[in-house]
Backbone as a ProteinNet text record, in pm:
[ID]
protein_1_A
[PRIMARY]
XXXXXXXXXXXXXXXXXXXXXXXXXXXXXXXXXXXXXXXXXXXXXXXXXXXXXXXXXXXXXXXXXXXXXXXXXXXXXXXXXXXXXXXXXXXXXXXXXXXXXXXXXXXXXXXXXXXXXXXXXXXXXXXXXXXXXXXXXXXXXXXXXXXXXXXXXXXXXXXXXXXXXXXXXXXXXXXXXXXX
[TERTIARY]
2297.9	2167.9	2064.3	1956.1	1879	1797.4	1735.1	1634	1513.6	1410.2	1354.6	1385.4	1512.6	1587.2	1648.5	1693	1681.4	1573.6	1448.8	1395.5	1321.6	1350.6	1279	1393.6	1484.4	1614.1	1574.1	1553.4	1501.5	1392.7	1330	1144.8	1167.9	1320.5	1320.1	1428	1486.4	1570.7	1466.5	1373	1299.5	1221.2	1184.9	1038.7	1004.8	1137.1	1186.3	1112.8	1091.9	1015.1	1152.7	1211.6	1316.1	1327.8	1313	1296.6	1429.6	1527.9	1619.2	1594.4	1706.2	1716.5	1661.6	1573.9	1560.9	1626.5	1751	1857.6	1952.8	1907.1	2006.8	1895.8	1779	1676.8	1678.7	1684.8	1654.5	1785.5	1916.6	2043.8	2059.1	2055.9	2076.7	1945.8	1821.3	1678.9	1822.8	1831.6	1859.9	1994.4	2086.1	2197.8	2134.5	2072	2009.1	1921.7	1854.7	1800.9	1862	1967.3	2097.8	2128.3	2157.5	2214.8	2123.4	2041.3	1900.5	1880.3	1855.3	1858	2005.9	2093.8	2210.8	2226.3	2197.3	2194	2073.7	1974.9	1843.6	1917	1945.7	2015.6	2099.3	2211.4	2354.7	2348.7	2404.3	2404.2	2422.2	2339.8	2356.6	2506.1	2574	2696.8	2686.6	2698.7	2734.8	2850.6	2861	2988.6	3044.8	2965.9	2997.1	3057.9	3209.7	3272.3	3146.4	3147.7	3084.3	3198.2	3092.3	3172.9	3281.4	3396.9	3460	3364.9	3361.3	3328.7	3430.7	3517.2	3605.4	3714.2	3744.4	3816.8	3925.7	4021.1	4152	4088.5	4002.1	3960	3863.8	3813.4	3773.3	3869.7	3979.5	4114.7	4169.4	4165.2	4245.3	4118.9	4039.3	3938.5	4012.2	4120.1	4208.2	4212.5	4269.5	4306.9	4328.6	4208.9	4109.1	4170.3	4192.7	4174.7	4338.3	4412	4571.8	4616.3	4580.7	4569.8	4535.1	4423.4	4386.4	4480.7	4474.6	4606.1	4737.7	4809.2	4905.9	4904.1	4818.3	4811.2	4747.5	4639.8	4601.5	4642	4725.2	4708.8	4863.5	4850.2	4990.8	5091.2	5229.8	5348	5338.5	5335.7	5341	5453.4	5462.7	5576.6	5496.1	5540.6	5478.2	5584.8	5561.6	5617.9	5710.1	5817.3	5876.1	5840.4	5792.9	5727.2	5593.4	5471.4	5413.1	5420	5518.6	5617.7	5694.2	5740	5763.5	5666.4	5570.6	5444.2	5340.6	5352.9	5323	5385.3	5494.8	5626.6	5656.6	5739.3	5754.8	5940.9	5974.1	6102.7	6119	6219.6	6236.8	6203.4	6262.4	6263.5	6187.1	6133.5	6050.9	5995.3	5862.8	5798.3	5774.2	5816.4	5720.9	5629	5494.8	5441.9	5307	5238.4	5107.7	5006.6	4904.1	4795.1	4691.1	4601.7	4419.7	4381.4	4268.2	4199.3	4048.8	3937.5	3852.7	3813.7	3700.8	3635.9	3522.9	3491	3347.5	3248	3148.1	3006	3037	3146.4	3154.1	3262.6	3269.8	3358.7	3557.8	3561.6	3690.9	3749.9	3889.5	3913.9	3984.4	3941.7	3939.4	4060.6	4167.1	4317.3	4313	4436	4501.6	4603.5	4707.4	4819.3	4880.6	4991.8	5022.7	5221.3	5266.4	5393.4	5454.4	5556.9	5690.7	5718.3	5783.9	5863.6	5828.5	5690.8	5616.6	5651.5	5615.2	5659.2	5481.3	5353.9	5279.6	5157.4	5252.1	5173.6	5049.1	4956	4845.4	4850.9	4831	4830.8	4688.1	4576.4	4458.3	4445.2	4363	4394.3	4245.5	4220.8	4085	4091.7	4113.1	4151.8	4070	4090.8	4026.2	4106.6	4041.3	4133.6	4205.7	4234	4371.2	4508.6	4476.9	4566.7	4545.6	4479.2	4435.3	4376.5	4351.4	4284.7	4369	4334.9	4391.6	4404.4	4572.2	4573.8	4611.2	4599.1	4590.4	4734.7	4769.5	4846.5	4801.8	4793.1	4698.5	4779.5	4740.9	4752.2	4613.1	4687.5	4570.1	4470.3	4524.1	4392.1	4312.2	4323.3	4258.6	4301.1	4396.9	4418.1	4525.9	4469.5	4498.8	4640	4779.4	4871.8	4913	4915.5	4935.5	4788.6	4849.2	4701.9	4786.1	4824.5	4863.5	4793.4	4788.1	4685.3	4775.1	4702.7	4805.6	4740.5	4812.3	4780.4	4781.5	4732.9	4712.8	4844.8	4997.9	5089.4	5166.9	5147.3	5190.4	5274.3	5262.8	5293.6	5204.6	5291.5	5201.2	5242.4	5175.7	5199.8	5134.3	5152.7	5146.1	5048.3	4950.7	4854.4	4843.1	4761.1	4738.6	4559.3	4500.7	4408.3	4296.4	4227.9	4106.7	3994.1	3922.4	3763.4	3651.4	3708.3	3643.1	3729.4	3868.5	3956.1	3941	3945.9	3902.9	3804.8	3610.8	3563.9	3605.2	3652.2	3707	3737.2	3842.3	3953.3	3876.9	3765.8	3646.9	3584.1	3501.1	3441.9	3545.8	3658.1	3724.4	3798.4	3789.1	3859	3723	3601.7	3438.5	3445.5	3440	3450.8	3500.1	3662.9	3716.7	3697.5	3664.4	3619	3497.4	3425.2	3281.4	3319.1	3396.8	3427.8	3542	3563.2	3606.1	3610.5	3471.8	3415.2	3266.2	3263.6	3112.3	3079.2
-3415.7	-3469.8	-3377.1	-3334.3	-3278.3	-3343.7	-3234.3	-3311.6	-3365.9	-3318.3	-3422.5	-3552.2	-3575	-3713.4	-3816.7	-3752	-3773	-3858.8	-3784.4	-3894.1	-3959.5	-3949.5	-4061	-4160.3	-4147.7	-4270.1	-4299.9	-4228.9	-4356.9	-4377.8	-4327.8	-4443.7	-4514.4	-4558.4	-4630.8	-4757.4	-4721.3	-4803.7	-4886.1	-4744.4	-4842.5	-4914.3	-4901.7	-4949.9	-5030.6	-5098.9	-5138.4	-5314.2	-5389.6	-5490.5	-5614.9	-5547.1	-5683.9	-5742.9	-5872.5	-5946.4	-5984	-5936.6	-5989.3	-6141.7	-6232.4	-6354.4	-6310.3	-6443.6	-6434.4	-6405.1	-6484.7	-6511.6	-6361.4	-6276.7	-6113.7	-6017.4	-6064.4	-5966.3	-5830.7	-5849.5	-5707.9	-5675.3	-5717.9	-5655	-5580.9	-5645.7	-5588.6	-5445.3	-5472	-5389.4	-5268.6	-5278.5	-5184	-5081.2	-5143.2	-5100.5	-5013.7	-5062.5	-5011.5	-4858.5	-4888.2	-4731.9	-4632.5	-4655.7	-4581.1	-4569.2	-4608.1	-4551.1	-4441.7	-4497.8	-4404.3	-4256.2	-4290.5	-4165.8	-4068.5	-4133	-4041.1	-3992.8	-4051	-3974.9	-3866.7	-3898.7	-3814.2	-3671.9	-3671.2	-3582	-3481.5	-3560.8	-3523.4	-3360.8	-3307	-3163.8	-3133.5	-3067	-3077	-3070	-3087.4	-3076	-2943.3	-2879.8	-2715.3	-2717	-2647	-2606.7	-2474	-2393.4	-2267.6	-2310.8	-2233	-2251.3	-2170.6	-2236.6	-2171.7	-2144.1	-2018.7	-1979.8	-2059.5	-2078.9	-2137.5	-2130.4	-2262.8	-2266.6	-2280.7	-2401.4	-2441.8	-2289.3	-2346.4	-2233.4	-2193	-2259.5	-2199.6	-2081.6	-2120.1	-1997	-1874.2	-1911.7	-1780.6	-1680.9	-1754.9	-1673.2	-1627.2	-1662.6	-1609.5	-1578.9	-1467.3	-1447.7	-1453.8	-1351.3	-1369.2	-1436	-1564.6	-1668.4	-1708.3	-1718.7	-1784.3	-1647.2	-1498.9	-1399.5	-1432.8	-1418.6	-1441.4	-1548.1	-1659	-1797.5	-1794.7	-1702.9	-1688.6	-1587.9	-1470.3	-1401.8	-1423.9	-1558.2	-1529.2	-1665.1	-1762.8	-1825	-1779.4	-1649.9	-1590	-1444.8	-1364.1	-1202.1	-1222.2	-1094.4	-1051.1	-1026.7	-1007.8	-969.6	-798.8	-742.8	-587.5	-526.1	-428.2	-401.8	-221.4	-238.4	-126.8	-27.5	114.5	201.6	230.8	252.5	316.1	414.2	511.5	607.9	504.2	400.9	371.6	224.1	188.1	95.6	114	283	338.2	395.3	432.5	495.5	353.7	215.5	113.2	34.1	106.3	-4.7	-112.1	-96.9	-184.2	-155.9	-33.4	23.3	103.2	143.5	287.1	179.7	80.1	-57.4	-36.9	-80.5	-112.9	-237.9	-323.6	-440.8	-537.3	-620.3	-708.9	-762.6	-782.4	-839.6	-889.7	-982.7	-1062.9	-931.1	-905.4	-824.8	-802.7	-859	-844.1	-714.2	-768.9	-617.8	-628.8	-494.3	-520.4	-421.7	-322.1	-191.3	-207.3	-142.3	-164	-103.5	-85.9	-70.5	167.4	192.4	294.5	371.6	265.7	296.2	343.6	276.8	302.2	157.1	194.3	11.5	-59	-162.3	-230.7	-369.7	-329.1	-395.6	-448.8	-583.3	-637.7	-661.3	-683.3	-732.5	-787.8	-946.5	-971.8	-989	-904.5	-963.4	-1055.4	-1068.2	-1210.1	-1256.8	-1183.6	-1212.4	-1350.9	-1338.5	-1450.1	-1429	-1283.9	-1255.4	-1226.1	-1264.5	-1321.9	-1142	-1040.3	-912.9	-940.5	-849	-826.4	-652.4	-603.8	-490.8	-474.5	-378.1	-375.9	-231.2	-180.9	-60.9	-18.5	152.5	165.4	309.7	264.7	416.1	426.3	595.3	638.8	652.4	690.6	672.5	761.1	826.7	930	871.2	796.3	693.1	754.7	868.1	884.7	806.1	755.9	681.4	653.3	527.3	471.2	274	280.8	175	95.1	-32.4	-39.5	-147.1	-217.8	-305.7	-383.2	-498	-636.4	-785.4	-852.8	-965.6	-1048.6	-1193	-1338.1	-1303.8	-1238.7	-1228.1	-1147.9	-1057.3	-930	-796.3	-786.2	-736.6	-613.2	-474.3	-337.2	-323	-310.9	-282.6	-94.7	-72.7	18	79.1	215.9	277.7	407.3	440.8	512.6	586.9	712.8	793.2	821.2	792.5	850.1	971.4	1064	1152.8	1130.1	1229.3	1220	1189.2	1244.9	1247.1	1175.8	1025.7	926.5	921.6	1065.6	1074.3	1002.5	979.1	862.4	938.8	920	963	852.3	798.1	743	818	776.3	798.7	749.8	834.2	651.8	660.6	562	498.2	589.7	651.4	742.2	578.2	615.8	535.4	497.4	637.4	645.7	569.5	578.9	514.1	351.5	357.8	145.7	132.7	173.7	181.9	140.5	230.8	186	50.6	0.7	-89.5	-217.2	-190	-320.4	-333.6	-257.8	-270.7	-302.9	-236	-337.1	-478.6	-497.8	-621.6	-742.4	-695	-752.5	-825.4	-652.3	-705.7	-764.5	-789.6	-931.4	-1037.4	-1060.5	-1164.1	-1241.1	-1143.5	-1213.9	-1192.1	-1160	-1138.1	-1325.1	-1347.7	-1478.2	-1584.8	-1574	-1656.6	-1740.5	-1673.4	-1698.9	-1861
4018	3992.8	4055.5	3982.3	4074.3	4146.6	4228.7	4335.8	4254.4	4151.5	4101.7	4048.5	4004.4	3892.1	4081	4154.5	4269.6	4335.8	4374.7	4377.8	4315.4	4212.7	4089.2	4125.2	4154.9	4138.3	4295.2	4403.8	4509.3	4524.9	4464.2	4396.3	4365.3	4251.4	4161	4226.4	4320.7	4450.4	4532.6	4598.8	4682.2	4651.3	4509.3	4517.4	4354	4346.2	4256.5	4250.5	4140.8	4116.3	4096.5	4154.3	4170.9	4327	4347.9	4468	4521.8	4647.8	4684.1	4755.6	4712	4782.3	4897.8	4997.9	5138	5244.4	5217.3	5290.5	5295.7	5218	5242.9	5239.3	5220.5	5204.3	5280.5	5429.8	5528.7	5504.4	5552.4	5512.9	5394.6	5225.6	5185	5115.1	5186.8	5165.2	5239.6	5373.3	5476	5383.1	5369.7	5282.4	5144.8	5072.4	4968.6	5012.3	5091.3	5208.9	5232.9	5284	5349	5234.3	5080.3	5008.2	4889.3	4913.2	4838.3	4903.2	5037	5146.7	5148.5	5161.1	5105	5025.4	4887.9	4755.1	4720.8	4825.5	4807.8	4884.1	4983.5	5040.3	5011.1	4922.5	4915.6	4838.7	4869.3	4787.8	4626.9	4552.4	4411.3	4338.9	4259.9	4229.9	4131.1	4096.3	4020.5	3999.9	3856.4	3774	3830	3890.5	3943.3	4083.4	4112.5	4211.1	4342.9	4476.2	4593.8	4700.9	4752.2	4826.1	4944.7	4968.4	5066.6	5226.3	5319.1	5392.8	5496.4	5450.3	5539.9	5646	5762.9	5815.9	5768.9	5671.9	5576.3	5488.6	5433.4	5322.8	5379.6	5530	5586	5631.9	5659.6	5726.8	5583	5509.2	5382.8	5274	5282.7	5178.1	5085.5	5048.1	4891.7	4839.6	4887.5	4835.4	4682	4638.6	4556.5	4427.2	4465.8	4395.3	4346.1	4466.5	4439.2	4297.8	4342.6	4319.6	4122.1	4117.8	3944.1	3882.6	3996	3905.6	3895.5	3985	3930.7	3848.5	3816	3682.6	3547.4	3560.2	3401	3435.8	3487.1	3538.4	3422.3	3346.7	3302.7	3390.4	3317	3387.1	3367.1	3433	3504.8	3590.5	3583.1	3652.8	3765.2	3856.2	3952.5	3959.5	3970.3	3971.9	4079.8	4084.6	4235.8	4308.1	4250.9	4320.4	4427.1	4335.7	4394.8	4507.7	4458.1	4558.2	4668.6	4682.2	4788.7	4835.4	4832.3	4896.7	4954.2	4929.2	4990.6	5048.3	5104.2	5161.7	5130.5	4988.5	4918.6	4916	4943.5	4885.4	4766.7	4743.7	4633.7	4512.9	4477	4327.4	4305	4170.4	4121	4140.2	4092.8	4156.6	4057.6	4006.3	3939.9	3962.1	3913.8	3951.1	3826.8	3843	3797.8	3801.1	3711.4	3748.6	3652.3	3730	3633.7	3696.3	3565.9	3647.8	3507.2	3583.9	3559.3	3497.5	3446.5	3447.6	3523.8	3628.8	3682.7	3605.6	3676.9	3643.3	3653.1	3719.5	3769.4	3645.9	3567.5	3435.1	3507.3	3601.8	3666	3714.2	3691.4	3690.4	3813.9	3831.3	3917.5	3923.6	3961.4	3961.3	4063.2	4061.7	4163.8	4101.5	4161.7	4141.5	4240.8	4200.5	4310.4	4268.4	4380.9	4346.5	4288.7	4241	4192.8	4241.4	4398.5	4487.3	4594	4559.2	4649.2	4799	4847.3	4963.4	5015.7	4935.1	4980.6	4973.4	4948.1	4920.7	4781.9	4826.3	4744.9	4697	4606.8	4581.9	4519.4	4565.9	4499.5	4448.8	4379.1	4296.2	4201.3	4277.3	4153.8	4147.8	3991	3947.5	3838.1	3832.7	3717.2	3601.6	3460.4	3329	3332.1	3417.5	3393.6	3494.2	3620.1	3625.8	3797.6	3804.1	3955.3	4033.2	4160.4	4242.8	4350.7	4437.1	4550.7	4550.9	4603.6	4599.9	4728.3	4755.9	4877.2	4895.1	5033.9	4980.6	5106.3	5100.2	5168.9	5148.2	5230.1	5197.4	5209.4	5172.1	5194.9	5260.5	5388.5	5497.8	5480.4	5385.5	5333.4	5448.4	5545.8	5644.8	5585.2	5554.8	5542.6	5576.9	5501.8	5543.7	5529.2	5405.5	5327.9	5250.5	5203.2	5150.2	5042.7	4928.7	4834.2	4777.1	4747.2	4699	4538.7	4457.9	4297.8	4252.5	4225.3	4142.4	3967.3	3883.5	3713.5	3695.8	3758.3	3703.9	3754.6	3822.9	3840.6	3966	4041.3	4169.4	4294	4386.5	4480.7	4590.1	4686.8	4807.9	4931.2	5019.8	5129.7	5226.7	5214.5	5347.4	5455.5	5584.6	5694.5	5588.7	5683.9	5628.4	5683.1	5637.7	5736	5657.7	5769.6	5798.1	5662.4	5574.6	5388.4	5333.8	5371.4	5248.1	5332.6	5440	5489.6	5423.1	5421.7	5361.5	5225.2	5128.3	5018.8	5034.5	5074.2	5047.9	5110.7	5179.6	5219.4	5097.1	5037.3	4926	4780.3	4828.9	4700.5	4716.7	4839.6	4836.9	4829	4858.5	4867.8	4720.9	4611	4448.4	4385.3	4437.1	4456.1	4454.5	4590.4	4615.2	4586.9	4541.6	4454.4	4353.8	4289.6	4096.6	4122.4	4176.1	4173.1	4207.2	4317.2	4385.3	4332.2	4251.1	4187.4	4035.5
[MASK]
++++++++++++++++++++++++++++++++++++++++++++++++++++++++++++++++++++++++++++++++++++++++++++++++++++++++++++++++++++++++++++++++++++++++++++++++++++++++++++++++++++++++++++++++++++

C-alpha cells in the first residue's frame, strides 16, 4: 500500500462517521489507533527482492546467487585442466552455471558444483575463452584464483591485490545482478 492510500485509510479509521457502542468506546477507539498507526508505518511491500538484512545472509552474501543457479543455471561440465588449477583435482566437475555478458562485452559466469560440497566457481572472460576464474564459497571468502589462457590452458596463481580486486568486483556484480 502506499504511503498516500495509507493515510487516506487512517483518515478513514480515525475519523470515520461510525459511532462505537459506549460501553467499548475508548477500548475499542484505542485498538483501532494502534492498528491505523501500524499500518501507517509498516514498510511498503515491493515485488523487487531487497537486499538481505538479517545476519545469515550477511555471512553468506552468495547465497541468494548459488540458490538461482542451481534451480535455472544449465548443466556444464568444467575442465580438468581448470579444476586442477582451483583445487578441485585432476576430474573433471559438474556443475550448474549462468552467466551474463557485461557492459565490458566479456562474460560474466558462475558456476556452482553437483557435488554440493558447497564451492562457488566465478569466472570473466573474454570471447576467446581467456580471463580469470576464481573459486569461493557462500561467504564470498577467496579460496583459489586460475588464470586461463586462449588455449584452454589454466594455470594456478596466488592472488596478487589486482586479481582480489577483481574477484571483489565480481563477486559485487553478483550479488547485485541477483539481489535487485
Amino acid at each position: 500500500m502506499a504511503a498516500e492510500t495509507r493515510a487516506g485509510f487512517v483518515r478513514g479509521v480515525l475519523f470515520s462517521s461510525v459511532r462505537l457502542q459506549p460501553r467499548r468506546g475508548a477500548f475499542a477507539e484505542a485498538v483501532l489507533l494502534a492498528c491505523a498507526i501500524c499500518m501507517a508505518l509498516w514498510p511498503p511491500r515491493s515485488g523487487v527482492a531487497s537486499t538481505p538484512t538479517n545476519a545469515s545472509a550477511m555471512a553468506e552474501p552468495l547465497a541468494r546467487v548459488v540458490d538461482w543457479v542451481v534451480a535455472h543455471g544449465l548443466p556444464k561440465t568444467i575442465s580438468a585442466p581448470v579444476a586442477d588449477a582451483l583445487d578441485f583435482g585432476t576430474a573433471e566437475i559438474s556443475v550448474k552455471q549462468s552467466g551474463y555478458q557485461g557492459d565490458d562485452k566479456l562474460a560474466h559466469l558462475v558456476a556452482v558444483p553437483s557435488d554440493g560440497s558447497g564451492n562457488i566457481i566465478l569466472c570473466h572472460l573474454s570471447l576467446d575463452g581467456s580471463g580469470v576464474c576464481w573459486r569461493t564459497d557462500r561467504s564470498g571468502v577467496l579460496k583459489a584464483t586460475a588464470r586461463l589462457g586462449p588455449s584452454g590452458h589454466a594455470t594456478r596463481v596466488s592472488a596478487s591485490l589486482s586479481e582480489r580486486d577483481d574477484f571483489e568486483t565480481q563477486k559485487t556484480y553478483f550479488i547485485k545482478k541477483f539481489t535487485r
